[in-house]
Backbone as a printed PyTorch tensor [residue, N CA C, xyz], in Angstrom:
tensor([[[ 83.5590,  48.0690, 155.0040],
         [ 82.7190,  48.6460, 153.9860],
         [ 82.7110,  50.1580, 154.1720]],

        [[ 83.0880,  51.1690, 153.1920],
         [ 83.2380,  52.3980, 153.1620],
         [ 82.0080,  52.9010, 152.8930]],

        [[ 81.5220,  54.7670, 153.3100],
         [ 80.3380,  54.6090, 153.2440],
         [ 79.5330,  54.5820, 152.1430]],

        [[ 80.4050,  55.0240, 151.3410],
         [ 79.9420,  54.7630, 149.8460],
         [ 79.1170,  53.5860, 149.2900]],

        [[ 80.3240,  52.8840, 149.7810],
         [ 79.6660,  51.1550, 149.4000],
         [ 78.2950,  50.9500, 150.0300]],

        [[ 78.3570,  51.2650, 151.2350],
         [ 76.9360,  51.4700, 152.2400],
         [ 75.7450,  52.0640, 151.6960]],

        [[ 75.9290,  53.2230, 151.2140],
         [ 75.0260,  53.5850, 150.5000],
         [ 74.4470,  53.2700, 149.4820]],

        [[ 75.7900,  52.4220, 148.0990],
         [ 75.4310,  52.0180, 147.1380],
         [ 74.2390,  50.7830, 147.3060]],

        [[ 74.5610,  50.2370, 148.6830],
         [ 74.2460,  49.1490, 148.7850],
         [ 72.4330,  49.1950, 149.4330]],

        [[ 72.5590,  49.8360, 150.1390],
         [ 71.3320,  50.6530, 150.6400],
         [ 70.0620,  51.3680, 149.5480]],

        [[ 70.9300,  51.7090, 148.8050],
         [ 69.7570,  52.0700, 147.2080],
         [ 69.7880,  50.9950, 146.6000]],

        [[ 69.8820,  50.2290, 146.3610],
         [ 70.0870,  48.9600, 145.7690],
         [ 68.8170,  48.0830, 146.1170]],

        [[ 68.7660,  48.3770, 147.5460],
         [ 67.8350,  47.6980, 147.9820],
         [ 66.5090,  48.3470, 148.4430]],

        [[ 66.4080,  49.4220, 147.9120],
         [ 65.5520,  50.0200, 147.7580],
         [ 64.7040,  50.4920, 146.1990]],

        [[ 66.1340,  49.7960, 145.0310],
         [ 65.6800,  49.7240, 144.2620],
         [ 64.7700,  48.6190, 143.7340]],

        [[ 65.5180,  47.6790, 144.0560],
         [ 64.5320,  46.1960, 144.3540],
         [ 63.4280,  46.3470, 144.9240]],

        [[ 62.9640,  46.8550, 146.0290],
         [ 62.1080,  47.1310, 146.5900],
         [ 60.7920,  47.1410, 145.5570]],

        [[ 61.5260,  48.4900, 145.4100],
         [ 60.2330,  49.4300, 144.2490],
         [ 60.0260,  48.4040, 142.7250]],

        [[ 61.4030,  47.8240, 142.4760],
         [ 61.2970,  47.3570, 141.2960],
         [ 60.0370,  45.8230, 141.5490]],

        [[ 59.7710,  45.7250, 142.5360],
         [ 58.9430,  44.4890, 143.2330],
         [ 57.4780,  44.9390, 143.2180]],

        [[ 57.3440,  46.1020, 143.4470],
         [ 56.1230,  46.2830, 143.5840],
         [ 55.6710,  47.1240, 142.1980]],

        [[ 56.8340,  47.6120, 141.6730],
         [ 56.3430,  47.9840, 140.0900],
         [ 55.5580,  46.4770, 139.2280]],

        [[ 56.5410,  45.2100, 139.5510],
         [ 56.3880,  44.3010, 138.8560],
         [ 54.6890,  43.8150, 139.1300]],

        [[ 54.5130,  43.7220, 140.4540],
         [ 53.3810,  43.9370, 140.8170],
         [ 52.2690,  44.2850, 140.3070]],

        [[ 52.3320,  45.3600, 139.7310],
         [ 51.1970,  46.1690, 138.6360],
         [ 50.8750,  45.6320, 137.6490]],

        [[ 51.8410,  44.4410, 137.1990],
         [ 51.6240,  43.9610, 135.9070],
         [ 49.8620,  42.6130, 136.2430]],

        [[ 49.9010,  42.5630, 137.8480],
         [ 48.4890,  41.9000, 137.4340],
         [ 47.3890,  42.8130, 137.2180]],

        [[ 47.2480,  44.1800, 137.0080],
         [ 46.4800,  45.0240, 136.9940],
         [ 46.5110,  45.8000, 135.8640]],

        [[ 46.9200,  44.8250, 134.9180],
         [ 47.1030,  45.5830, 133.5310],
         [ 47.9230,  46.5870, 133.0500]],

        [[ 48.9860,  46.7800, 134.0550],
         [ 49.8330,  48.4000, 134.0610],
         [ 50.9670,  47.7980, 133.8170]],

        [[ 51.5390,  48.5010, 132.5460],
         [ 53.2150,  48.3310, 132.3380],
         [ 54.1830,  48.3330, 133.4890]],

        [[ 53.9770,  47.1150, 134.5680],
         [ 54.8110,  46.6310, 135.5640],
         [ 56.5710,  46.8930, 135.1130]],

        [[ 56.4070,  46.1660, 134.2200],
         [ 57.7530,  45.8960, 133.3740],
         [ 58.8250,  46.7390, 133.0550]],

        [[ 57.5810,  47.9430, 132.3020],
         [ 58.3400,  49.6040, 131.7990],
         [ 58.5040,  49.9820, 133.4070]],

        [[ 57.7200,  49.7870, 134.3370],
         [ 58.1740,  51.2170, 135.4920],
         [ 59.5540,  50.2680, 136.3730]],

        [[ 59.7550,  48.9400, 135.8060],
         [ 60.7810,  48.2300, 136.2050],
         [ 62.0550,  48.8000, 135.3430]],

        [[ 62.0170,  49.1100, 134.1740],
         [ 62.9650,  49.8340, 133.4970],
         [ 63.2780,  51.0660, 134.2220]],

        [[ 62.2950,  51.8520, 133.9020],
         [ 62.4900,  53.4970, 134.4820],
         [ 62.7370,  53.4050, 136.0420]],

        [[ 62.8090,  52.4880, 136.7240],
         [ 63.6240,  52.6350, 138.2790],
         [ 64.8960,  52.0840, 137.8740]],

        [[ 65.0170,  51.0840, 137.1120],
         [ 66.8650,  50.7360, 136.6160],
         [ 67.4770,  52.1970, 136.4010]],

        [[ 66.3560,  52.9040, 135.0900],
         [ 67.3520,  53.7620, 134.6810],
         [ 67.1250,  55.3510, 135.8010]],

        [[ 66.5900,  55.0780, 136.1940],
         [ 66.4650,  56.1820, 137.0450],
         [ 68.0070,  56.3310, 138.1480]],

        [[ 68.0720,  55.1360, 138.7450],
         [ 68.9900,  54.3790, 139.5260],
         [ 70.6060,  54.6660, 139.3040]],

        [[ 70.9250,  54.1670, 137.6250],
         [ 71.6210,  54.3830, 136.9050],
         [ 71.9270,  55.9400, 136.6990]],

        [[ 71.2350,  56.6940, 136.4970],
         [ 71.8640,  58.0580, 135.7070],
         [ 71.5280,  58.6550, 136.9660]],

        [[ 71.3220,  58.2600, 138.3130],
         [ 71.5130,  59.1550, 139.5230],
         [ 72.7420,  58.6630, 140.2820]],

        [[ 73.0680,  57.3820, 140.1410],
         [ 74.4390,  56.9130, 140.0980],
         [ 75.6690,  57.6310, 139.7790]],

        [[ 75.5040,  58.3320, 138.6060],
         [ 76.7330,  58.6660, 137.9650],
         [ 77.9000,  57.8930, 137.1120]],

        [[ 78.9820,  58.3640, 137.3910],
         [ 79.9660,  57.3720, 136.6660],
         [ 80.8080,  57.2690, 137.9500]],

        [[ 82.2180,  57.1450, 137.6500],
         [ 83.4000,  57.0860, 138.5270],
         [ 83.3670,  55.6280, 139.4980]],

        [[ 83.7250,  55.6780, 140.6180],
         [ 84.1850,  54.8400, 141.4630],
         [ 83.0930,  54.1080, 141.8860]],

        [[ 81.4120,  55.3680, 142.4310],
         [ 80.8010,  54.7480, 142.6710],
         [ 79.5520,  53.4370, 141.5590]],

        [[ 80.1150,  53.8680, 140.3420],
         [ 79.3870,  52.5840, 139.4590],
         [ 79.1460,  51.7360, 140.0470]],

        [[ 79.1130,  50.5980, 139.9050],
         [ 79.0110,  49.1090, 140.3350],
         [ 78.3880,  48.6340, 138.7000]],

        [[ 77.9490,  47.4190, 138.9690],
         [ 77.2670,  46.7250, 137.6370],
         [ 76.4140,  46.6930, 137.1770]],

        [[ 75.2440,  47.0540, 137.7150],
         [ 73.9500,  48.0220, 137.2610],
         [ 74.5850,  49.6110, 136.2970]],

        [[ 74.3960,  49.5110, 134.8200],
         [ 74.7220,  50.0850, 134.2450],
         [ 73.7950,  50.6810, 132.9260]],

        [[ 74.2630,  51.2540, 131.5290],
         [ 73.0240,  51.7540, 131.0380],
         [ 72.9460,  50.3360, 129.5630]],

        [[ 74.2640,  49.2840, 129.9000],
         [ 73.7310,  48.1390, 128.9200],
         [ 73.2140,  47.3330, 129.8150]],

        [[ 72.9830,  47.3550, 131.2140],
         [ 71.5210,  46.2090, 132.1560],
         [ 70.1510,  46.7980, 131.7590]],

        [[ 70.1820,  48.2630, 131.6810],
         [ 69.3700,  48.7000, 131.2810],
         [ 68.6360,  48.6490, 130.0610]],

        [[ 69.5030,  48.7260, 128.8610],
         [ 68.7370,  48.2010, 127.7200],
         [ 69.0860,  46.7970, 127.7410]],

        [[ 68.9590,  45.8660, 127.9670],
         [ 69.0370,  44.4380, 128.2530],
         [ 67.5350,  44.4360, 129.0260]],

        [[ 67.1040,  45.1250, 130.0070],
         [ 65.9800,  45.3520, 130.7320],
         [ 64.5790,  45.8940, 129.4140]],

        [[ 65.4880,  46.8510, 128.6680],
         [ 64.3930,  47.2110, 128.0630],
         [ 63.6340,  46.0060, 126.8020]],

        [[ 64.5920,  45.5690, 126.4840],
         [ 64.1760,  44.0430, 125.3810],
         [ 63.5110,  43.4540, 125.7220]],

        [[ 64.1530,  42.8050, 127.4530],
         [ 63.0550,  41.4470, 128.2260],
         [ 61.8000,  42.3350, 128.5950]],

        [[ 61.3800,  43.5660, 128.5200],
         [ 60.0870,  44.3650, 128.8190],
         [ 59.6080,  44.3440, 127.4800]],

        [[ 60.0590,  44.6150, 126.7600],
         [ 59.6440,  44.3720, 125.3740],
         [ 59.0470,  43.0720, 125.1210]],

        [[ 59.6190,  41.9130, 125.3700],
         [ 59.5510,  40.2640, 125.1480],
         [ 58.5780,  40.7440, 125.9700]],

        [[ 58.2460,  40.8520, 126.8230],
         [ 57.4570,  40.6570, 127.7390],
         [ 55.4290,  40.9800, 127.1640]],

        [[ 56.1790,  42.3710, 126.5020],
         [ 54.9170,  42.9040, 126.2360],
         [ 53.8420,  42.1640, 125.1220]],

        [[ 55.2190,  41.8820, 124.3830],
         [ 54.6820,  40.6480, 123.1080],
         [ 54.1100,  39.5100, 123.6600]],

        [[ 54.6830,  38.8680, 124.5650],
         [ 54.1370,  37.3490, 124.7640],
         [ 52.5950,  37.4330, 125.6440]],

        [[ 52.4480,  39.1420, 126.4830],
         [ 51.0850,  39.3210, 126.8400],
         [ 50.4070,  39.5560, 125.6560]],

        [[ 50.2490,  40.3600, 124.4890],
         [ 49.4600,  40.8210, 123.7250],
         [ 49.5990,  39.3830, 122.7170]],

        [[ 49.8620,  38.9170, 122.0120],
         [ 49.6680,  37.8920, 121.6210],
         [ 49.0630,  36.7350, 121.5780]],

        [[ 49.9250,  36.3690, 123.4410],
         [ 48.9570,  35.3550, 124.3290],
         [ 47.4440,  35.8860, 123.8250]],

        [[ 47.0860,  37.2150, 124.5450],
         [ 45.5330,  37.6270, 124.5170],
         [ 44.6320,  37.7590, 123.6810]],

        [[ 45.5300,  38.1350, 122.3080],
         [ 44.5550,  37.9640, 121.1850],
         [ 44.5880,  36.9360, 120.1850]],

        [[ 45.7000,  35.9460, 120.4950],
         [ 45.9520,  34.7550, 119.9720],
         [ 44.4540,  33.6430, 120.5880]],

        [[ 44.2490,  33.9720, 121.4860],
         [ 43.0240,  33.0630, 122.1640],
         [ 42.0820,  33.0070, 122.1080]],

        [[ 41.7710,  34.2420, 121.5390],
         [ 39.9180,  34.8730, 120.4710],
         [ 40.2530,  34.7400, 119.4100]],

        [[ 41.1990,  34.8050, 118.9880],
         [ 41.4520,  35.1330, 116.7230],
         [ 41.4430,  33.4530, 117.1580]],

        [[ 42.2210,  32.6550, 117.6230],
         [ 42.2960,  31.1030, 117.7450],
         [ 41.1230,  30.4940, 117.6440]],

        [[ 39.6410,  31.0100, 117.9410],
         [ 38.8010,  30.4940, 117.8150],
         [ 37.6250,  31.2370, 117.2560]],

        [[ 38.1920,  32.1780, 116.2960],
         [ 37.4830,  32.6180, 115.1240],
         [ 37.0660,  33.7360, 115.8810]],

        [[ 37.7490,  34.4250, 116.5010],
         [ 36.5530,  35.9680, 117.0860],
         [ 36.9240,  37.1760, 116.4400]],

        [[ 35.8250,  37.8420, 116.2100],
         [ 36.2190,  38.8080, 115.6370],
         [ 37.1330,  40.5040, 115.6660]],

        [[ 37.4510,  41.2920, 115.3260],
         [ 37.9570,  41.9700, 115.7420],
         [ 37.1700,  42.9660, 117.1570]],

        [[ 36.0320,  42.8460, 116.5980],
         [ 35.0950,  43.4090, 117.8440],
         [ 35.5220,  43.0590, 119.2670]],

        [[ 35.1750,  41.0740, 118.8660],
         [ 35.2000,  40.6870, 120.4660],
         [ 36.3420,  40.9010, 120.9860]],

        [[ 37.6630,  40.9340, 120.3010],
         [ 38.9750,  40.7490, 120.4150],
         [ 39.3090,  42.5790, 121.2640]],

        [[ 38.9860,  43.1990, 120.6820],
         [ 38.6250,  45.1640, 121.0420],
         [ 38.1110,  44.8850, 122.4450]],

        [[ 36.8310,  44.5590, 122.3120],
         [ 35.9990,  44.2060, 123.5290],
         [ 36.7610,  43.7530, 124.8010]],

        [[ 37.3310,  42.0450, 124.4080],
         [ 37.8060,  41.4570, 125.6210],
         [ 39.0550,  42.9390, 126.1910]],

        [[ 39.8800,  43.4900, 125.4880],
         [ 40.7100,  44.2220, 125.9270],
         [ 40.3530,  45.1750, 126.5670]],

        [[ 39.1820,  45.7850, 126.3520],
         [ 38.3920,  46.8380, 127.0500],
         [ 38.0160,  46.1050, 128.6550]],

        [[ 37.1980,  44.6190, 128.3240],
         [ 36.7140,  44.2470, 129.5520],
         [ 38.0020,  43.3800, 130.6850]],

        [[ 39.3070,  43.0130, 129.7350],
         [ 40.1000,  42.9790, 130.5760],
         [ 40.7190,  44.1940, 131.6930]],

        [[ 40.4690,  45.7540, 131.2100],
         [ 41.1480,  46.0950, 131.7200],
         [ 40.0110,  46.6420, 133.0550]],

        [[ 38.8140,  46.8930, 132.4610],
         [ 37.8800,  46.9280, 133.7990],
         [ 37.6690,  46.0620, 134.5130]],

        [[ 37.7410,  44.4160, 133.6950],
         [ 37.9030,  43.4440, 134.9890],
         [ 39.0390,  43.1620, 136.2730]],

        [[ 40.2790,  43.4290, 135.3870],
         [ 40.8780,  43.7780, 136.5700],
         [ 41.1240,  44.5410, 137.5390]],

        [[ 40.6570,  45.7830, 137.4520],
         [ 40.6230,  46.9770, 138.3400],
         [ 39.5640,  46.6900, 139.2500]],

        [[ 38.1350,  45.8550, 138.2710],
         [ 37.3170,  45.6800, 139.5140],
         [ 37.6640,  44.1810, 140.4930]],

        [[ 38.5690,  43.6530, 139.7120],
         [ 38.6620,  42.2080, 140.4540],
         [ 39.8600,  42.6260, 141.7590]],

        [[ 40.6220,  43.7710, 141.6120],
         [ 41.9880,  44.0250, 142.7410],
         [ 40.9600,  44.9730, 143.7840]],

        [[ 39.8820,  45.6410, 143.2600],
         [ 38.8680,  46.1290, 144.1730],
         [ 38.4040,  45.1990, 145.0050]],

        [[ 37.3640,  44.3130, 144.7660],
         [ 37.0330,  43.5420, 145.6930],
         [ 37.6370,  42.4230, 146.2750]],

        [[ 38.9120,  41.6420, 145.3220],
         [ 40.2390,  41.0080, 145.7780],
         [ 39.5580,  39.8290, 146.2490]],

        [[ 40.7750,  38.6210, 146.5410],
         [ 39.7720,  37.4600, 146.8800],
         [ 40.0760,  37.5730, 148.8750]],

        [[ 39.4090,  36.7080, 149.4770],
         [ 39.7760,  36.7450, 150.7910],
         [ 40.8800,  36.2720, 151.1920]],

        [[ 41.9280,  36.2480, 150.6570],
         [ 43.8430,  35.8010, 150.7820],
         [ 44.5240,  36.9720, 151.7290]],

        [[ 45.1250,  36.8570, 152.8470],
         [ 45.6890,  38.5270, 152.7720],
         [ 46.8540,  38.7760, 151.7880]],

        [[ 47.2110,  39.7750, 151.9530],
         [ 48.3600,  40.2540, 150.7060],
         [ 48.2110,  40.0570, 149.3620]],

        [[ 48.1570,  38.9850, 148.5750],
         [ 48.0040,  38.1760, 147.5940],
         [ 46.6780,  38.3010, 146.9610]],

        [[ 45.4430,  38.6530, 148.0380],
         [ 44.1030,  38.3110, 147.2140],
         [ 43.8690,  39.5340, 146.2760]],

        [[ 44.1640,  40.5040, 146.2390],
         [ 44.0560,  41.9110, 145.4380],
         [ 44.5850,  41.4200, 144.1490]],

        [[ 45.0600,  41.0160, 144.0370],
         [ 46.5560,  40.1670, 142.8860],
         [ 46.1270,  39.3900, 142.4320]],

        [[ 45.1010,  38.2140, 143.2530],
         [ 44.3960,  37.4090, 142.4020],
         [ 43.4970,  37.8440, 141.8930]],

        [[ 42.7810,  38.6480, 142.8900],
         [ 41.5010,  39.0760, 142.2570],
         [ 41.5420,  39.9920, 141.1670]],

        [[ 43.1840,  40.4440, 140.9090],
         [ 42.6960,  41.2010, 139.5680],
         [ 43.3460,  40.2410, 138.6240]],

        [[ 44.2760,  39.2800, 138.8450],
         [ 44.2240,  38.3300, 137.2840],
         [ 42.7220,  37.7930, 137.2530]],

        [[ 42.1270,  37.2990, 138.1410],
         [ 40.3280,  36.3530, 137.8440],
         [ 40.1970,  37.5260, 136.7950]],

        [[ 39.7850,  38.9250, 137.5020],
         [ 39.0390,  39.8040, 137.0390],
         [ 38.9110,  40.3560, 135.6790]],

        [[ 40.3860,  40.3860, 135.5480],
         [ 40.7360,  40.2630, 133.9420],
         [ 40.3950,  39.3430, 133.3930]],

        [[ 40.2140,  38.2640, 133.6260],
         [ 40.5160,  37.1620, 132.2700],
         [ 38.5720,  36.9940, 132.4680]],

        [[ 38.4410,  37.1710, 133.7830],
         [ 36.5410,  37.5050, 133.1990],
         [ 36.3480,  38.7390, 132.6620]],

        [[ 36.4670,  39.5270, 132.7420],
         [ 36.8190,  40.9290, 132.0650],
         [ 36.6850,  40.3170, 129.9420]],

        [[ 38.0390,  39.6870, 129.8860],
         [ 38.5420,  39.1500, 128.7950],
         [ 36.7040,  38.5360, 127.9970]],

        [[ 36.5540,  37.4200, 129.0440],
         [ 35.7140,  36.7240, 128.0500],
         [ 34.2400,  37.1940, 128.3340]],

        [[ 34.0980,  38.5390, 128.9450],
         [ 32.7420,  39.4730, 128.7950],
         [ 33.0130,  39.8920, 127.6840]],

        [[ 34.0190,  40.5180, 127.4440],
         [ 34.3780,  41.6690, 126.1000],
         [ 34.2560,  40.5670, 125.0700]],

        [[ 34.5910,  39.8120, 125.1680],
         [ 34.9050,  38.8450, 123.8630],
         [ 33.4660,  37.7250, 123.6800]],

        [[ 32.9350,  37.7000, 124.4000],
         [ 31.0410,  37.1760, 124.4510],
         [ 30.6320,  38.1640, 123.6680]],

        [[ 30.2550,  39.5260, 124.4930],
         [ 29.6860,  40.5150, 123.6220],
         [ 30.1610,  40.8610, 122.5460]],

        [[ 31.2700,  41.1790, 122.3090],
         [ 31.8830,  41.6050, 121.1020],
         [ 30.9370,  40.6130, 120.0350]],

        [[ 31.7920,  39.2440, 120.2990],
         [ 31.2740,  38.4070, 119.4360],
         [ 28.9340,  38.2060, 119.2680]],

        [[ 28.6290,  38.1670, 120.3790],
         [ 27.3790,  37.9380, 120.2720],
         [ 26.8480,  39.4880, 119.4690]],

        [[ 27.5550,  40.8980, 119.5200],
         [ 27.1900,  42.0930, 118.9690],
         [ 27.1810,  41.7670, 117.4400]],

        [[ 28.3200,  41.0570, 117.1810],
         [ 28.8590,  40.6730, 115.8480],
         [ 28.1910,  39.9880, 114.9420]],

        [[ 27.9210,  39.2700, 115.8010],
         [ 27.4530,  37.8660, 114.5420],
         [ 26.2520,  37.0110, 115.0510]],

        [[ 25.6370,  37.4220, 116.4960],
         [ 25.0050,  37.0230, 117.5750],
         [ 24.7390,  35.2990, 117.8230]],

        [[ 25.8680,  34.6140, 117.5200],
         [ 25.5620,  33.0470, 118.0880],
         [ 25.9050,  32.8640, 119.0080]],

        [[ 25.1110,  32.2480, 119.7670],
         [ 25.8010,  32.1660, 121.3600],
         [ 26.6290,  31.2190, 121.9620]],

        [[ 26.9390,  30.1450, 120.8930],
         [ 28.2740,  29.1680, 121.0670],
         [ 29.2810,  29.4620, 120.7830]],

        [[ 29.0980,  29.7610, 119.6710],
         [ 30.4850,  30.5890, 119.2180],
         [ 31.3900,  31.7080, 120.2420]],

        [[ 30.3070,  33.0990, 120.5300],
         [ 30.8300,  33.8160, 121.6280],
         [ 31.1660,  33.1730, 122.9520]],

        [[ 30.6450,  32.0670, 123.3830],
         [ 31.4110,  31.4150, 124.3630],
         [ 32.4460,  30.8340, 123.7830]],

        [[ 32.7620,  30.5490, 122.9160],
         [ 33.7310,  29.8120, 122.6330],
         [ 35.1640,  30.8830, 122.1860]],

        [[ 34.5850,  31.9010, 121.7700],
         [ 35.6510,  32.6390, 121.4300],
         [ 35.8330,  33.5710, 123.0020]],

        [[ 34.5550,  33.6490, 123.8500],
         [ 35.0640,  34.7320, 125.4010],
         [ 36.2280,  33.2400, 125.6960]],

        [[ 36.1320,  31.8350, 126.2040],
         [ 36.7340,  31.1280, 126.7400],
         [ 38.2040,  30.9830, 126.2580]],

        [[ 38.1420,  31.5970, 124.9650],
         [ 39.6580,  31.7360, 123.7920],
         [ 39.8900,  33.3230, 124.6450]],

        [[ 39.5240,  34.3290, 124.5820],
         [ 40.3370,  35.1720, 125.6100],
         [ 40.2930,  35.3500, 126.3270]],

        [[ 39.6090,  34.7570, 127.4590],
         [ 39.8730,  34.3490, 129.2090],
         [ 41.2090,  33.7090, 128.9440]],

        [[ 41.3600,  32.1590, 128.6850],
         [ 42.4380,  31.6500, 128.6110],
         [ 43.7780,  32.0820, 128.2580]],

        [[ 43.7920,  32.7660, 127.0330],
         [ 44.5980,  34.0200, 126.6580],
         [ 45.2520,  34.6430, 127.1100]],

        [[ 44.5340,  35.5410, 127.8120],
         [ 44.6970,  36.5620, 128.7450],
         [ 44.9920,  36.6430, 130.5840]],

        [[ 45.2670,  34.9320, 130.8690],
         [ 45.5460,  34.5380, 131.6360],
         [ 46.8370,  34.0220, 131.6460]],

        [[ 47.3270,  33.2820, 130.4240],
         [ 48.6050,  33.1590, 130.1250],
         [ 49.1820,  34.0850, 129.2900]],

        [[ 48.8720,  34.9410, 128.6570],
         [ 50.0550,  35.7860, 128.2810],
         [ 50.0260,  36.8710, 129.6290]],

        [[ 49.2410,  37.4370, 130.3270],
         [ 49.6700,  37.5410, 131.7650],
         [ 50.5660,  36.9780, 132.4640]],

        [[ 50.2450,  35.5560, 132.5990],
         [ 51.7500,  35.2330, 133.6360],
         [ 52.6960,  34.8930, 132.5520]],

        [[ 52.6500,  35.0650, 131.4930],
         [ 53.9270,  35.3380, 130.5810],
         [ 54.5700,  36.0150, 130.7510]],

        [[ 53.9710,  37.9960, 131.1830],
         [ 54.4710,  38.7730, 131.6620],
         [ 55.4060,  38.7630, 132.8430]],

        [[ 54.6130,  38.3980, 133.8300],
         [ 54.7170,  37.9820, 135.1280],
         [ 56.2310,  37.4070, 135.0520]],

        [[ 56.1500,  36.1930, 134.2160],
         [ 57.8490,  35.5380, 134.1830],
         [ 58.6980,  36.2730, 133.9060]],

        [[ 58.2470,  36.9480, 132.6610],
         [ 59.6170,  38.1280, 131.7450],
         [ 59.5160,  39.0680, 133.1850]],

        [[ 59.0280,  39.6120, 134.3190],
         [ 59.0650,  40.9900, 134.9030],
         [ 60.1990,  40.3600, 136.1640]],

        [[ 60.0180,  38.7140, 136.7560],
         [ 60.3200,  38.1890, 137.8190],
         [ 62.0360,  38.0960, 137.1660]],

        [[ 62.0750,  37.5840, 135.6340],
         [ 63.2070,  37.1150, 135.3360],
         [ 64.5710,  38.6270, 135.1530]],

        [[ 63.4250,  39.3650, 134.8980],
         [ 64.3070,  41.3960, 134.9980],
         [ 64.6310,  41.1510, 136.4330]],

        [[ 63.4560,  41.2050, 137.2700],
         [ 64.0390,  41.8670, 138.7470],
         [ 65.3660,  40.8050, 138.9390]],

        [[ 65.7240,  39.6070, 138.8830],
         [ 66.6940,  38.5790, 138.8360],
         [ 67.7610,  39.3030, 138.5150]],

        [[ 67.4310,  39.3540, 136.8470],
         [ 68.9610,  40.6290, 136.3410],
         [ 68.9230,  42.1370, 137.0140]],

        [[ 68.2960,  42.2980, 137.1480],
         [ 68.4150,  43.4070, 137.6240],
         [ 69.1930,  43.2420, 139.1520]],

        [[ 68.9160,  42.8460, 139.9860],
         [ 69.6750,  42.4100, 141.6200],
         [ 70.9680,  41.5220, 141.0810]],

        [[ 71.3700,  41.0490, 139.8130],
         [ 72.5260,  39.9330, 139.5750],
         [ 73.2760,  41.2320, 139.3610]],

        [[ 73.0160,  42.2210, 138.6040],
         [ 73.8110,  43.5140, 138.1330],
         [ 74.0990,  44.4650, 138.7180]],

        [[ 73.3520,  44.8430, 139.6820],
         [ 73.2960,  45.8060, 141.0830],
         [ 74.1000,  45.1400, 142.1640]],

        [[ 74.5760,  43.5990, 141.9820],
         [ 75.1200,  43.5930, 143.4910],
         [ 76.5430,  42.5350, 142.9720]],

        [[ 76.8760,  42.8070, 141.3850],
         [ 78.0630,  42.1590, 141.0310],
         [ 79.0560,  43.5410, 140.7830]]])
């Protein structure tokens, strides 16, 4: 192995690295996905052209940018598909998104007692309670019945729990292409 190759091979795995813990972010409400792109392409156009290419290139890259795209859709959808699904209004639907994103910041704060992992859980819980605070109030601000707003917070808890690990799949199934393209 020449040192080139050594090296190529050495950023590679440092791109993975980062691209792992970008993906990461996505339980904390943060475009995991996009900062999984922008280390491909970062990677890529510090690469260059010539000899040292390899297969990580700038069509893995937009191939990366679509499944981040897919990705983003099947979260936002999931989330507001699960309050509009059970009649909530645009309020609660505003709301849950507001209280998803403080629930998760406060749920990776206090994290569950797991090591490594509990920060991660504790901010998907946190969100999707986050979700169906915003989407209670919203709805109880709205129209003030209090079955209903449970019924529509429990439509974006649920929501917002699976179009999350919707994300989660589209970000796991990039880093995949992404290491199939970097090391073919």
């Amino acid at each position: 192995m020449s040192e080139i190759e050594f090296s190529y091979y050495l950023w590679v795995i440092v791109l993975l690295f980062g691209a792992c813990v970008a993906w990461s972010t996505n339980f904390f409400t943060l475009p995991g996905n996009w900062f999984v792109v922008g280390l491909a392409a970062l990677f890529v156009s510090a690469q260059g052209s010539g000899d040292a290419a390899q297969g990580l290139n700038w069509q893995a890259v937009a191939l990366l940018v679509m499944l981040a795209a897919g990705g983003e859709a099947v979260e936002f959808f999931a989330g507001a598909a699960g309050a509009a699904k059970r009649g909530g209004s645009r309020r609660a639907i505003a709301l849950a998104v507001v209280g998803t994103v403080t629930g998760s910041v406060a749920g990776a704060v206090m994290g569950l007692p797991i090591p490594i992992i509990g920060p991660l859980l504790g901010a998907l819980a946190g969100g999707a309670g986050g979700a169906f605070a915003g989407a209670y109030l919203g709805e109880m601000w709205k129209h003030g019945g209090g079955e209903k707003s449970v019924s529509v917070g429990w439509g974006a808890a649920v929501g917002r729990v699976l179009g999350t690990l919707g994300k989660l799949l589209v970000g796991a199934v990039m880093i995949v292409v992404l290491a199939v393209r970097a090391f073919s």
